[in-house]
N, C-alpha and C positions, 0 to 999 in steps of 0.2 A: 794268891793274887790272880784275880781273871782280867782278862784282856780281849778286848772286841774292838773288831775293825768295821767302820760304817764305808759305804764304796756307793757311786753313785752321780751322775750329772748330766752334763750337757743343755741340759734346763734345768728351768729350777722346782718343778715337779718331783726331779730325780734325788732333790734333795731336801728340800722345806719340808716333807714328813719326817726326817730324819731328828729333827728337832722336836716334833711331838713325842716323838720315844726317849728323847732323854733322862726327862727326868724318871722314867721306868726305868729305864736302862743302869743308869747311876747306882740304884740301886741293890744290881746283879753284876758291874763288874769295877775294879778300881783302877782300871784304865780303859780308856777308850778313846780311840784314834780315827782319823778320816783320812781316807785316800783317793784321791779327785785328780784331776789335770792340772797344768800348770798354772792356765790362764783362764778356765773358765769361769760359770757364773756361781756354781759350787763354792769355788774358793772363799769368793766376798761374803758370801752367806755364812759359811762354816768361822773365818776368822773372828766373825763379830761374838762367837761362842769361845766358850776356855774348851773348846775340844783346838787336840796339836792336829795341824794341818799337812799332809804331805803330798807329794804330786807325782805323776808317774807319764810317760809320752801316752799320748791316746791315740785311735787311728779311729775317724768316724767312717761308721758302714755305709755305703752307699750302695740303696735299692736300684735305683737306673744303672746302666752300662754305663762305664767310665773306664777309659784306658787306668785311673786311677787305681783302679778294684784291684788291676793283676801286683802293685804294690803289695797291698793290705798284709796278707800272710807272711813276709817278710818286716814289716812294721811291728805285727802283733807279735812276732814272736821276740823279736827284740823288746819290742812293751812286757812281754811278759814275763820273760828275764831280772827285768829290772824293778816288777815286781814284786817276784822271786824273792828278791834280794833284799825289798825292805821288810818282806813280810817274815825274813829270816832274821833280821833285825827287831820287830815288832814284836815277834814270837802273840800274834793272838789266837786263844782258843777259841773263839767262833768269829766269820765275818757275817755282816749284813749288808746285802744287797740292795737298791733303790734302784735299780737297771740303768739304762741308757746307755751309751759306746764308752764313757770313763769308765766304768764299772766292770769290763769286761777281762781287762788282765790280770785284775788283781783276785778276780773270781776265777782263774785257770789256775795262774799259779796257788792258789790255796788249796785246789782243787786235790793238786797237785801233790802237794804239802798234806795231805789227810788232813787238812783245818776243815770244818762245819762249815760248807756256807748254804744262808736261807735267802732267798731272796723273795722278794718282795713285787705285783705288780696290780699297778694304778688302776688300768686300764678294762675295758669291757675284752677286748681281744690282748694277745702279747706282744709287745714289741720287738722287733728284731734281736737286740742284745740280750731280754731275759728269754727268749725263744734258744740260740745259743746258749746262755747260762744256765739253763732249765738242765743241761747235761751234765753238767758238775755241781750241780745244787743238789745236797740233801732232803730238800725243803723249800715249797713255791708257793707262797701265801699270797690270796688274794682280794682284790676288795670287789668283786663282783661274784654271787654265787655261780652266774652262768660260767666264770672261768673255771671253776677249779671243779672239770668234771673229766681231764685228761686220763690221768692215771693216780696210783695211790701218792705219789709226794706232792699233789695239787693239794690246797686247804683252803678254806674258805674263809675269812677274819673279818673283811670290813677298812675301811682304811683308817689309818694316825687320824689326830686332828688335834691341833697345836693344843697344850692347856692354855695360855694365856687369853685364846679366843673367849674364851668364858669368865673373863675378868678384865673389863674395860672400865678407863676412868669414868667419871660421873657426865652425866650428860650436858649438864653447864657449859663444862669445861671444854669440850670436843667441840659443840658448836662453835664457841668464843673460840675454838684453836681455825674455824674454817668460815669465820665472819658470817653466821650463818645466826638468821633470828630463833630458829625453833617452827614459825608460822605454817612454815610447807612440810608435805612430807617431800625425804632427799631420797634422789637416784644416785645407785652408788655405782660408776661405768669403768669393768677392768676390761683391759686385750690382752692379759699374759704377760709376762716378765720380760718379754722383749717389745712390747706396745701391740698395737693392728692399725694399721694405716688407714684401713676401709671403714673400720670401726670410727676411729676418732673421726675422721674426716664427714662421717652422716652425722655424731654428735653434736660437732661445731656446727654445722649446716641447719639444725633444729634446734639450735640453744632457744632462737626470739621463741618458740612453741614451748618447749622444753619447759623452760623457766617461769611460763605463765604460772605450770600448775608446782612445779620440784624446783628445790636447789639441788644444783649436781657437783657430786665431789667426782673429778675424772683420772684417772690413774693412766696415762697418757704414754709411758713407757720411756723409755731414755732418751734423751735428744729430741723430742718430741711437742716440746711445750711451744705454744702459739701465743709467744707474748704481747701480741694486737690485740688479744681477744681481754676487752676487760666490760663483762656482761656482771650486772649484781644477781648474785645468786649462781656463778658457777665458778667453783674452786678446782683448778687443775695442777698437778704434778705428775712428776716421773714417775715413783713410785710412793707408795705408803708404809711409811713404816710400823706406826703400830696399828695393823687391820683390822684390829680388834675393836675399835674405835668408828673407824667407817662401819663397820658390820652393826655396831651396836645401833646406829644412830641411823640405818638408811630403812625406806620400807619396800622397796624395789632394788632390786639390780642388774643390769648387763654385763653379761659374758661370755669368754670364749669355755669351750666344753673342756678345758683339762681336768681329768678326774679330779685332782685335789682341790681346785679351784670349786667344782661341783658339790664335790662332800662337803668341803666346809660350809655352802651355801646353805645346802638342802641340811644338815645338822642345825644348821642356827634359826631355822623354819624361815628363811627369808625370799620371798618370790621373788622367780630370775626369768628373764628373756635371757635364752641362748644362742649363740652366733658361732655355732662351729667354725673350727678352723677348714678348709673347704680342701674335699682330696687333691693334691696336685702339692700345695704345698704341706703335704703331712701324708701321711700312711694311711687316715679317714678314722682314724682313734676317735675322734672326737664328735665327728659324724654320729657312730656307732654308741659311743657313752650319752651322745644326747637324744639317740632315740631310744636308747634304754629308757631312761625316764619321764621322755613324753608320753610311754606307753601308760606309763605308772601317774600321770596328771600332775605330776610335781612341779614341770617347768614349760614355758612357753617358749618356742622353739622360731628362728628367723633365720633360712638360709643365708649364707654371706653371697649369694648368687641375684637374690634377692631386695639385699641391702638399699634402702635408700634414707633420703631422712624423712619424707614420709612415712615408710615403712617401719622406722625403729619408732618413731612418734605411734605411732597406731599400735604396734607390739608393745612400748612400752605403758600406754593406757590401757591397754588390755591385762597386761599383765598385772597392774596395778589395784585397777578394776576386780578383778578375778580373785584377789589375794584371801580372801576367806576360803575362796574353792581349793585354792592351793592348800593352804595351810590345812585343810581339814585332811585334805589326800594324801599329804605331807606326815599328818597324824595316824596314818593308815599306813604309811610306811616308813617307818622312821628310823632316820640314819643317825646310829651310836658311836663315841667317840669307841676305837679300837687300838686303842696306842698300849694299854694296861697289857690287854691279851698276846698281844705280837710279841709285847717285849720278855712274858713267861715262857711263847716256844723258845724266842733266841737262848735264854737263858739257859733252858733244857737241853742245850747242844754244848752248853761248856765242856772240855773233857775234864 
């Protein structure tokens, strides 16, 4: 009987690939468990799966000066205790990592425990938590080759990409789910699991232009909906549940650079204007993953410094415009789904 622990959040980057491994995973072990925080965004995603949920205190790192910091060491090691404790309970022979600050105690205490742990990162550079985790990891897979050229436990893979994406309902049916005739081609506009304020806010601002030439499905982020706004031809919500659906049916899109957000773009050959998250409010991750790929011609690039609704109007015809160029450059480097491969290392670490 093997047993793997998935560990991972804070966003939902750190954990929606988690899900494209399953059904690999399934395969190599006959239980499998998640260990998240209490209350984050982990948890909602994780329950709506038959994986058992468990949660452990979390202590997020904080890069700036904060009387807060001189806590943390006293937090984490109480986090990791408790840990400890369930992973003594869980008894799994290998964990999987998706990094972020949840992730971090229950990767010491395994560490700890001689349990296997691989972790796993998004990113063009590493993030704080798998930078710390990198030291009691086994094994640091990653989905940019420029990462994994540290030392020998860096590996190069590729990132997950959900199966379901590759299996959306029939096109009829999607339109009619988003009152949408067929006529135009649709812009499909995300900000990240927790919305972009700058974002939405040029969108609305350009819907009368907008909507001349696209209908637009808007993924708006929680709390975020502007129920004034009733324009024919633009469909807005919180979130999307099945993406697979928007993915299928848009010929543009806007977004923010988070790697997974990017892979699954640039995989389903779809051109995208990108609107990094801008450094100040982030580590510049995303900065950095999207000029990775402007270099490579795959995506059209919009500072959010930048941002206006002219400017996303102008970026978004262009990008549209351009969509042969993309797609061919796209065909030049093409991003493979990686979920199969990753889930054979993990599997390799069972004892």
């Amino acid at each position: 009987m093997a047993t793997l622990v998935l560990t991972g959040g804070g966003t939902a980057g750190h954990c929606i690939p988690h899900l494209a491994l399953l059904p690999y995973l399934s395969n190599d072990f006959d239980k499998i468990y998640y260990i998240g925080s209490p209350n984050g965004l982990e948890k909602n995603i994780v329950e709506k799966t038959n994986i058992e949920y468990y949660s452990v205190p979390c202590v997020k790192l904080k890069r700036s000066f904060s009387f807060d910091n001189f806590s943390i060491p006293f937090k984490l090691t109480s986090s990791i205790i408790k840990a400890g404790k369930l992973l003594d309970k869980l008894k799994p022979d290998v964990i999987f990592s998706k990094g972020g600050y949840v992730s971090l105690p229950t990767v010491i205490a395994g560490s700890r425990r001689k349990i296997p742990v691989i972790s796993h990162e998004s990113d063009l550079t590493m993030g704080l938590a798998n930078k710390l985790s990198s030291k009691y990891s086994r094994k640091i897979l990653t989905s940019f080759p420029d990462t994994a050229t540290e030392n020998k436990k860096f590996e190069y893979v590729g990132s997950p990409i959900r199966k379901e994406l590759f299996n959306p309902d029939d096109r009829a049916s999607i339109l009619k789910s988003y009152n949408f005739d067929g006529k135009k081609p649709i812009l499909l506009v995300m900000g990240g699991s927790l919305g972009a304020k700058a974002i939405n806010d040029a969108v609305r601002n350009a819907l009368p232009e907008l909507t001349k030439t696209f209908d637009v499905i808007h993924a708006c982020g929680k709390g975020n909906l502007a129920e004034d706004i009733k324009i024919k031809g633009y469909f807005q919500t919180e979130f999307i549940n099945k993406i697979q659906n928007a993915f299928s049916v848009c010929s543009v899109a806007v977004t923010r650079a988070g790697a997974n957000s990017l892979f699954e773009l640039l995989c389903l050959n779809i051109p995208s204007l990108v609107i990094p998250l801008p450094k100040g409010a982030s580590r510049g991750d995303q900065i950095e993953n999207a000029d990775y790929f402007l270099k490579k011609g795959v995506i059209n690039l919009l500072s959010q410094e930048n941002l206006t609704e002219k400017s996303l109007l102008l970026g978004v015809l262009s990008t549209y415009s351009n969509k042969k160029i993309i797609e061919k450059n796209l065909s030049s480097n093409p991003i493979r789904d990686c979920s199969r491969k990753i889930s054979r290392i993990i599997a390799d670490y069972k004892r």
